[in-house]
Each structure stands twice: as C-alpha cells, then as structure tokens.
mmJSON file of the N, C-alpha and C atoms, coordinates in Angstrom:
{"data_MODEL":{"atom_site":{
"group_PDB":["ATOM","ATOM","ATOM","ATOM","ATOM","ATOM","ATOM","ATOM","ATOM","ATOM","ATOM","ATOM","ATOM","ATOM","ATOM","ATOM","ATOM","ATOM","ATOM","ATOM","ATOM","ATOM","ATOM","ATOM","ATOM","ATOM","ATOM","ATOM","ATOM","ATOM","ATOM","ATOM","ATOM","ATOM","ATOM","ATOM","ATOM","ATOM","ATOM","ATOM","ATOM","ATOM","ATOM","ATOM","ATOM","ATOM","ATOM","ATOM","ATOM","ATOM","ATOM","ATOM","ATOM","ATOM","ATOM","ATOM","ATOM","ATOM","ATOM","ATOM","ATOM","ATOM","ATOM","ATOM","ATOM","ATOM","ATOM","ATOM","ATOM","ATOM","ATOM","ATOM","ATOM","ATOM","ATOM","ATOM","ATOM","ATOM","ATOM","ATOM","ATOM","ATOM","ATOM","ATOM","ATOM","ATOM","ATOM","ATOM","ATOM","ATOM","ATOM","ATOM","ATOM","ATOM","ATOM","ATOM","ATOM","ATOM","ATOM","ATOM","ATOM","ATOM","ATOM","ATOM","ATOM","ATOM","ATOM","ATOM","ATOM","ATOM","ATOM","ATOM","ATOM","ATOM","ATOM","ATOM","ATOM","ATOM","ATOM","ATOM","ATOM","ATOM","ATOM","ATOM","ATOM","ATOM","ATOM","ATOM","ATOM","ATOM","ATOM","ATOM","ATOM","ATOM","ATOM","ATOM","ATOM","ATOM","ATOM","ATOM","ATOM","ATOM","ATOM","ATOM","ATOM","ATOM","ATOM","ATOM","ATOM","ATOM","ATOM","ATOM","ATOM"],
"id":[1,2,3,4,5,6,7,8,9,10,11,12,13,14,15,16,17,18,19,20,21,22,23,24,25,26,27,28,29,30,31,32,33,34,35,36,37,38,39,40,41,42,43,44,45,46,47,48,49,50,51,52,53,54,55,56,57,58,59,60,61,62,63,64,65,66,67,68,69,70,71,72,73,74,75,76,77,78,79,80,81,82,83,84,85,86,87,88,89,90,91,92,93,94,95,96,97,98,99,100,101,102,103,104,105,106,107,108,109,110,111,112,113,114,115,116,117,118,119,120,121,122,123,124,125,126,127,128,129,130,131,132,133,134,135,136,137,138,139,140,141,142,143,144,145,146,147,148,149,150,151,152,153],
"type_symbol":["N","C","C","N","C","C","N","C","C","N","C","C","N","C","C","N","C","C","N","C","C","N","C","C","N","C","C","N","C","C","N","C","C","N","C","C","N","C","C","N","C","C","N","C","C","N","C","C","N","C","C","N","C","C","N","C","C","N","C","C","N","C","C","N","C","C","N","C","C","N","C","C","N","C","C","N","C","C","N","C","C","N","C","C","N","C","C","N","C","C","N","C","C","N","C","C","N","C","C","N","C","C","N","C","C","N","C","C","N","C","C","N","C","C","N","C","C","N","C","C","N","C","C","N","C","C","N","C","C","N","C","C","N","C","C","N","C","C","N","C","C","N","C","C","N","C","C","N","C","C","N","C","C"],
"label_atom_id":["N","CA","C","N","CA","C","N","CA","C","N","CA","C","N","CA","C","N","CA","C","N","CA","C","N","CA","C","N","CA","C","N","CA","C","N","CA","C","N","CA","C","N","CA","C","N","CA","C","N","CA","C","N","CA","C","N","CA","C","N","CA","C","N","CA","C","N","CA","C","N","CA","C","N","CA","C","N","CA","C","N","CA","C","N","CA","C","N","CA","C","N","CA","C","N","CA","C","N","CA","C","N","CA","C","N","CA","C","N","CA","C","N","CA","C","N","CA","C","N","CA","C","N","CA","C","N","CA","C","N","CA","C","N","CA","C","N","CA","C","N","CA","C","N","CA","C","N","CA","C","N","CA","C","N","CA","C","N","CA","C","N","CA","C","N","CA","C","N","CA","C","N","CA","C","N","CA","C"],
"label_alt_id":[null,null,null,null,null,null,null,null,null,null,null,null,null,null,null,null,null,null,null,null,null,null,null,null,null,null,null,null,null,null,null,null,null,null,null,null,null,null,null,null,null,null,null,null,null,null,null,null,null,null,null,null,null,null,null,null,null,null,null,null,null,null,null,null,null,null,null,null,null,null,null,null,null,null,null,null,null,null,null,null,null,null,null,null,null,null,null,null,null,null,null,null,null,null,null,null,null,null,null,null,null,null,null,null,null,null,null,null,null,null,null,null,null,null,null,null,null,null,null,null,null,null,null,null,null,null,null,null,null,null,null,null,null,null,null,null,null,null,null,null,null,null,null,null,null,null,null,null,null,null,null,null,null],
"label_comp_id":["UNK","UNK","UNK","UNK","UNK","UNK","UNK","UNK","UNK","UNK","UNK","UNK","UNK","UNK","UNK","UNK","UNK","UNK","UNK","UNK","UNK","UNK","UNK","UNK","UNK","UNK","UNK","UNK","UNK","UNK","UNK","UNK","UNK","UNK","UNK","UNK","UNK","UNK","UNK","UNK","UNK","UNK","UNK","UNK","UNK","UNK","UNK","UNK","UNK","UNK","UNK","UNK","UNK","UNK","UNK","UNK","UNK","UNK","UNK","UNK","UNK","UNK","UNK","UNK","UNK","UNK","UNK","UNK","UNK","UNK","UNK","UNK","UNK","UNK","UNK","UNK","UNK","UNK","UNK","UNK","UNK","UNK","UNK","UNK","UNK","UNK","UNK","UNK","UNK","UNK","UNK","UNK","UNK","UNK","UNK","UNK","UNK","UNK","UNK","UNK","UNK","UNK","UNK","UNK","UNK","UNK","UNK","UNK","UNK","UNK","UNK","UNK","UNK","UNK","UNK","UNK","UNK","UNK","UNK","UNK","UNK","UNK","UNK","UNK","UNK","UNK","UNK","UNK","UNK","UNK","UNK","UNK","UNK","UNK","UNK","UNK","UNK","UNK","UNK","UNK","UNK","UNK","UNK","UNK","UNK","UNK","UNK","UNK","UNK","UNK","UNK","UNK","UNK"],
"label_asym_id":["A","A","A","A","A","A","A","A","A","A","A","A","A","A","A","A","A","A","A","A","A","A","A","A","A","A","A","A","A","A","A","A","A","A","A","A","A","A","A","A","A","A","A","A","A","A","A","A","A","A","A","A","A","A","A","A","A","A","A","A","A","A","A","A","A","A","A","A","A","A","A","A","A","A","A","A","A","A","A","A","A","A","A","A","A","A","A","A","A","A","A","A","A","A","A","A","A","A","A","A","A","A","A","A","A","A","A","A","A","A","A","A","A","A","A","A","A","A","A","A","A","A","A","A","A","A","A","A","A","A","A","A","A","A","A","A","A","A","A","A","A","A","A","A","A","A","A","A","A","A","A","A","A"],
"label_entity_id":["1","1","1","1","1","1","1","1","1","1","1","1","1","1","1","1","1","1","1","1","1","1","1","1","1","1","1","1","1","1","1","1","1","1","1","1","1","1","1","1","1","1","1","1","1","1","1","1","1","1","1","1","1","1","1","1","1","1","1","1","1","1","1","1","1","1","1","1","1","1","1","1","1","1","1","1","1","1","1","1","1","1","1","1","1","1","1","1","1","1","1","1","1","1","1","1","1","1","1","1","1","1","1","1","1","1","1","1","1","1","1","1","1","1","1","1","1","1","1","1","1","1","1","1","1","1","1","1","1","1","1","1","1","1","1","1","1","1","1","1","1","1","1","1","1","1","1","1","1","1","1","1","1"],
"label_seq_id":[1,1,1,2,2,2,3,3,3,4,4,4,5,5,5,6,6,6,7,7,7,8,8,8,9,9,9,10,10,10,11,11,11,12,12,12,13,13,13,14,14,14,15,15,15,16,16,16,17,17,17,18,18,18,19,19,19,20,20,20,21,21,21,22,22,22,23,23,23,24,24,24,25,25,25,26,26,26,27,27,27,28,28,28,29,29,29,30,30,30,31,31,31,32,32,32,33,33,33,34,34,34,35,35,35,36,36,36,37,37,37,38,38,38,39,39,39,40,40,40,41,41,41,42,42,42,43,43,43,44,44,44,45,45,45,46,46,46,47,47,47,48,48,48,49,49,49,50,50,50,51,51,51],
"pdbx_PDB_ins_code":[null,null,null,null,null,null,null,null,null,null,null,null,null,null,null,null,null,null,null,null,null,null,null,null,null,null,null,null,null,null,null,null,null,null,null,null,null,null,null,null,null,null,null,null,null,null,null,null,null,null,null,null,null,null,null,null,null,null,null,null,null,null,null,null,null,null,null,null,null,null,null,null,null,null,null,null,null,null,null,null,null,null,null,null,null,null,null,null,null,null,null,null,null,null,null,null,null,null,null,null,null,null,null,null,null,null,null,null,null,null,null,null,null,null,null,null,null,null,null,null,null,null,null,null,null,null,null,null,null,null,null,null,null,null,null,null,null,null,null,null,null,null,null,null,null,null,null,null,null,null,null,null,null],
"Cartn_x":[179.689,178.373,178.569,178.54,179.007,177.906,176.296,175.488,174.88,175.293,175.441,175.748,177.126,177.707,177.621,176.464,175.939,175.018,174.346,173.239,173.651,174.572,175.415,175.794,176.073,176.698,176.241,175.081,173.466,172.842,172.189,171.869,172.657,174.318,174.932,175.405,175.049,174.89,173.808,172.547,171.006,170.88,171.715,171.828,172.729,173.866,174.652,174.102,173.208,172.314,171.164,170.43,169.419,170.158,171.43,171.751,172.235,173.006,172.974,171.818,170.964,169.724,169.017,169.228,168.459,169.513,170.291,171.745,171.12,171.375,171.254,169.685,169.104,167.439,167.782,168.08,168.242,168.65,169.891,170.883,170.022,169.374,168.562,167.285,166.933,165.364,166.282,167.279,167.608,168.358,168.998,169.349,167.721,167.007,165.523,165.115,164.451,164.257,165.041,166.146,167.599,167.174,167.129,166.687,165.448,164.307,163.083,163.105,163.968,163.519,164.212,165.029,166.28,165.805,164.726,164.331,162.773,162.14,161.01,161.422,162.648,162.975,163.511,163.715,164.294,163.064,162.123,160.23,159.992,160.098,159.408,159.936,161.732,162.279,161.828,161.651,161.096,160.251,159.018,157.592,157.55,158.456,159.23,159.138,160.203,160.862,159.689,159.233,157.852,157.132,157.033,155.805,156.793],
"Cartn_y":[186.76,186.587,186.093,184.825,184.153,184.266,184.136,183.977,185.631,186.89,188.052,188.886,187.887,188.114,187.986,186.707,186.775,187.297,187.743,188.537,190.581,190.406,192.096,192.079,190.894,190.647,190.52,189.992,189.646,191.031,191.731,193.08,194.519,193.956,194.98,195.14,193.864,193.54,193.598,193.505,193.811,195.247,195.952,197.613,197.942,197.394,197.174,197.394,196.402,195.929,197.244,197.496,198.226,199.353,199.939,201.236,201.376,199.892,200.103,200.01,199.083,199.647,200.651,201.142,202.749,203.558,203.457,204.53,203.696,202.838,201.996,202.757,202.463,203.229,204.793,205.115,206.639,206.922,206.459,207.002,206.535,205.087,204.503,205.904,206.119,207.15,208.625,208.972,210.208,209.985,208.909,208.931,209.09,208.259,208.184,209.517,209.916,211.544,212.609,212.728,213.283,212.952,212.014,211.124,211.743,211.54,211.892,213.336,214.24,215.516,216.125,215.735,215.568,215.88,214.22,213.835,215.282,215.607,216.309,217.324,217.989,219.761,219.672,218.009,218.191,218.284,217.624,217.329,218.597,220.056,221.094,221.653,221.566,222.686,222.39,221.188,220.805,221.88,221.207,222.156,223.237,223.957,225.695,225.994,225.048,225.236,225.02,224.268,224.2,224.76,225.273,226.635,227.95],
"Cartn_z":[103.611,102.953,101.507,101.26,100.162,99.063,99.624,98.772,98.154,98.694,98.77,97.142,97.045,95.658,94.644,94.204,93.12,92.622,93.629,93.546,93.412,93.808,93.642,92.134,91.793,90.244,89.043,89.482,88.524,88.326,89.571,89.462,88.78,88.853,88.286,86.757,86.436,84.747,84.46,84.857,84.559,84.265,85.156,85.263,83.996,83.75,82.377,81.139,81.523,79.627,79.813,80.665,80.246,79.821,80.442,80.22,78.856,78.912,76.876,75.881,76.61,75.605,75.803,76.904,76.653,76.139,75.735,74.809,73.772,73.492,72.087,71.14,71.691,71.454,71.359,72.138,72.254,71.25,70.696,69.522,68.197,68.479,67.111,67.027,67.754,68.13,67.655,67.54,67.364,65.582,65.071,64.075,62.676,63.178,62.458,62.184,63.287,62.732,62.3,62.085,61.324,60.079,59.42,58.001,57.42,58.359,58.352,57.678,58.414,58.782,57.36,57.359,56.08,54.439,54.905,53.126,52.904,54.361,54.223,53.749,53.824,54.191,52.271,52.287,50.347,49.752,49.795,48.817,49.369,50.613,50.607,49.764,49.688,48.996,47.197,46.664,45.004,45.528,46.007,46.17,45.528,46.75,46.269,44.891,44.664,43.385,42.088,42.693,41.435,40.895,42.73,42.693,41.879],
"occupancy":[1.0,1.0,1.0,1.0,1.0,1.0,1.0,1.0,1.0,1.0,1.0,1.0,1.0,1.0,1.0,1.0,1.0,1.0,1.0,1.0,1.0,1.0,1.0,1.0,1.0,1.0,1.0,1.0,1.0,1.0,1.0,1.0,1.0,1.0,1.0,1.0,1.0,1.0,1.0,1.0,1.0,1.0,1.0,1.0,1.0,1.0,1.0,1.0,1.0,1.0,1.0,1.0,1.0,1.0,1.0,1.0,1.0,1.0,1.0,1.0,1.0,1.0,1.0,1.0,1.0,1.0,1.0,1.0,1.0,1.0,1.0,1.0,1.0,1.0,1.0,1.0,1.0,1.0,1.0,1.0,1.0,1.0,1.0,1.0,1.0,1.0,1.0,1.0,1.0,1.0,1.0,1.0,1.0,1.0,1.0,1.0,1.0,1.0,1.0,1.0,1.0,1.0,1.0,1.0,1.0,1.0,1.0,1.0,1.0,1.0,1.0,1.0,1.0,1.0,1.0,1.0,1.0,1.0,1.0,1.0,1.0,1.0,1.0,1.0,1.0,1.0,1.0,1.0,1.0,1.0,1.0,1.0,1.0,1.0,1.0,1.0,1.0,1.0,1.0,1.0,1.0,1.0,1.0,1.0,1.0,1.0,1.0,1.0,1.0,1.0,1.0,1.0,1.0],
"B_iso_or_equiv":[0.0,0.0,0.0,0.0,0.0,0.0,0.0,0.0,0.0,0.0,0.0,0.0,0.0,0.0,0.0,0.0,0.0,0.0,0.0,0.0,0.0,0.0,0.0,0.0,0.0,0.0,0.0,0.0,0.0,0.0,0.0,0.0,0.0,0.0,0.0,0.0,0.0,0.0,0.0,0.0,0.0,0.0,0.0,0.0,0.0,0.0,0.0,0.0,0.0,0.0,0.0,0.0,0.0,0.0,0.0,0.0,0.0,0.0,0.0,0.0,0.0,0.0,0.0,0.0,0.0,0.0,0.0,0.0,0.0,0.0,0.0,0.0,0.0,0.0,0.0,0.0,0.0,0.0,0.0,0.0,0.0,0.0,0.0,0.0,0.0,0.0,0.0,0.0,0.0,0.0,0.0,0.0,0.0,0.0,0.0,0.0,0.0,0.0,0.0,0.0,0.0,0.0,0.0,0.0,0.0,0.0,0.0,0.0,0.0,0.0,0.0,0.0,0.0,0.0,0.0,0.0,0.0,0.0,0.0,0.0,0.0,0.0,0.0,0.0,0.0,0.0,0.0,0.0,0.0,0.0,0.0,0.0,0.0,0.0,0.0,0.0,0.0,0.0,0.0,0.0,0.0,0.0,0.0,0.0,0.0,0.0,0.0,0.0,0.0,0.0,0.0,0.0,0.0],
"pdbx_formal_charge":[null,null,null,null,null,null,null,null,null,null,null,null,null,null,null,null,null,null,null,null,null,null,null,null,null,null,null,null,null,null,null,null,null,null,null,null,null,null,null,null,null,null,null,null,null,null,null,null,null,null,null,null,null,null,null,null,null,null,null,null,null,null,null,null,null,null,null,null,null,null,null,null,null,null,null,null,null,null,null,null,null,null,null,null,null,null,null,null,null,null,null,null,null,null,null,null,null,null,null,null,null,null,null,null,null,null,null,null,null,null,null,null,null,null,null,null,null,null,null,null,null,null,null,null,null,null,null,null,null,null,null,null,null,null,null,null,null,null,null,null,null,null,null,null,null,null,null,null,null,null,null,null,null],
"auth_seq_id":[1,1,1,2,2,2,3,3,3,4,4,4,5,5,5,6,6,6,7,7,7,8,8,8,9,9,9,10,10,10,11,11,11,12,12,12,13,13,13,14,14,14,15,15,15,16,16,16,17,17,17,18,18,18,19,19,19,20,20,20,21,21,21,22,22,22,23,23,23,24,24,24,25,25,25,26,26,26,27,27,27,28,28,28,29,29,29,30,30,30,31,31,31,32,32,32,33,33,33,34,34,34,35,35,35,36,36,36,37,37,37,38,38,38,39,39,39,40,40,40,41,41,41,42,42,42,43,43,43,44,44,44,45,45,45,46,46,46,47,47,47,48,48,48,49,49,49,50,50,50,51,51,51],
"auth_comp_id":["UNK","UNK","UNK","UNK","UNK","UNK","UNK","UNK","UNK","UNK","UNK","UNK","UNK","UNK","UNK","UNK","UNK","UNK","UNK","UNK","UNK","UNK","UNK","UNK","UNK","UNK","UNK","UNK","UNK","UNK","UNK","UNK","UNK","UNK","UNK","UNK","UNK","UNK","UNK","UNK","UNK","UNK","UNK","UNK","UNK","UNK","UNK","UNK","UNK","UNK","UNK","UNK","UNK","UNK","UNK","UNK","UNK","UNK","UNK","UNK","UNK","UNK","UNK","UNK","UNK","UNK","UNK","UNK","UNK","UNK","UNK","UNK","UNK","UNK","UNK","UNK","UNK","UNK","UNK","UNK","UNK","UNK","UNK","UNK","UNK","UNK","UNK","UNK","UNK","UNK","UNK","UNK","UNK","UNK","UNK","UNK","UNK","UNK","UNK","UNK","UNK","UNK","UNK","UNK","UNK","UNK","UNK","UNK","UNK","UNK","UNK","UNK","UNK","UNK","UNK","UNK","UNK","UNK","UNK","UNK","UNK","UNK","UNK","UNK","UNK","UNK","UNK","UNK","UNK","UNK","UNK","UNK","UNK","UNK","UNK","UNK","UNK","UNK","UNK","UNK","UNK","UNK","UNK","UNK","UNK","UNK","UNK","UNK","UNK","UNK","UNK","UNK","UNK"],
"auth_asym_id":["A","A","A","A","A","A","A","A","A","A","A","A","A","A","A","A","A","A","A","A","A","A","A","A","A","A","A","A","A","A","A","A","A","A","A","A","A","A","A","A","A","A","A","A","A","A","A","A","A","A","A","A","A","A","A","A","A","A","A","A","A","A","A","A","A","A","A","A","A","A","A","A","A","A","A","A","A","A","A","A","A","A","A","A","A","A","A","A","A","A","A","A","A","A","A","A","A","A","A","A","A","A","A","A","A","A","A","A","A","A","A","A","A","A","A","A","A","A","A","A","A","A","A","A","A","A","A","A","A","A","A","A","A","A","A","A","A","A","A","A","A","A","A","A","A","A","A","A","A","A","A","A","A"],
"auth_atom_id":["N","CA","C","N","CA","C","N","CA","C","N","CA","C","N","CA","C","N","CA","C","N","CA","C","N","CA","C","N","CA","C","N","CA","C","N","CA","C","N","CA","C","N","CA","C","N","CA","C","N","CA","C","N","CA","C","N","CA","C","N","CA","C","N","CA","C","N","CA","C","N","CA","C","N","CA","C","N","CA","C","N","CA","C","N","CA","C","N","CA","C","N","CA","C","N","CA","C","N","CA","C","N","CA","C","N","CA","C","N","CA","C","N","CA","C","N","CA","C","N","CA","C","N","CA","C","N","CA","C","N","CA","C","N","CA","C","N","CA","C","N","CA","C","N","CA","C","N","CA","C","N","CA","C","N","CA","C","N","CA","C","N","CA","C","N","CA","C","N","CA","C","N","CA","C","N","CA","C"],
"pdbx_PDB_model_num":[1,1,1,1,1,1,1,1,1,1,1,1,1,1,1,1,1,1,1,1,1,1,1,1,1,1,1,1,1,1,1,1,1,1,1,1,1,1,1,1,1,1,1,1,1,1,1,1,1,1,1,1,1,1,1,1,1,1,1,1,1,1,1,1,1,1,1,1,1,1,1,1,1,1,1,1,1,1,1,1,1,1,1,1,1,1,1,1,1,1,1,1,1,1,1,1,1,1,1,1,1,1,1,1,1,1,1,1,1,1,1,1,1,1,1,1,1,1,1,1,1,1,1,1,1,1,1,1,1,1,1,1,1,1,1,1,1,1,1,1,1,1,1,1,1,1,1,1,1,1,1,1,1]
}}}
C-alpha cells in the first residue's frame, strides 16, 4: 500500500506540532500567571506596610 504512507506520515507530524503547541501554550499559560501572581503578592505586601 504505497499511497497509505504518506498519509500515516502527514497525520503523525500534524499530531507532532499540535502536541508541541499544546506544551508550548501550556508552559507560556503557566509562566504568565507566576509573574502575575508574583508582582500582586509584592503591591499587597507595600499596602501592608503602609497601612
């Protein structure tokens, strides 16, 4: 089945790329709120300190 194989080959690099962009995203989507959460917990702790 000659014409079989490119099509096994096409689909298994399609499966490739999404899985790195869903890691890729994942890790971008988890570094963001780390930062986020980071700079908030520093402006509560001034607050504190103000108060």
């Amino acid at each position: 089945m000659p014409q079989m194989a490119p099509i096994w080959w096409l689909t298994m690099s399609t499966l490739c790329i999404i899985t790195f962009m869903l890691m890729w995203t994942i890790m971008y989507y988890q570094y963001i709120p780390t930062t986020t959460v980071k700079k908030f917990s520093k402006d509560i702790k001034e607050m504190n300190w103000k108060w």
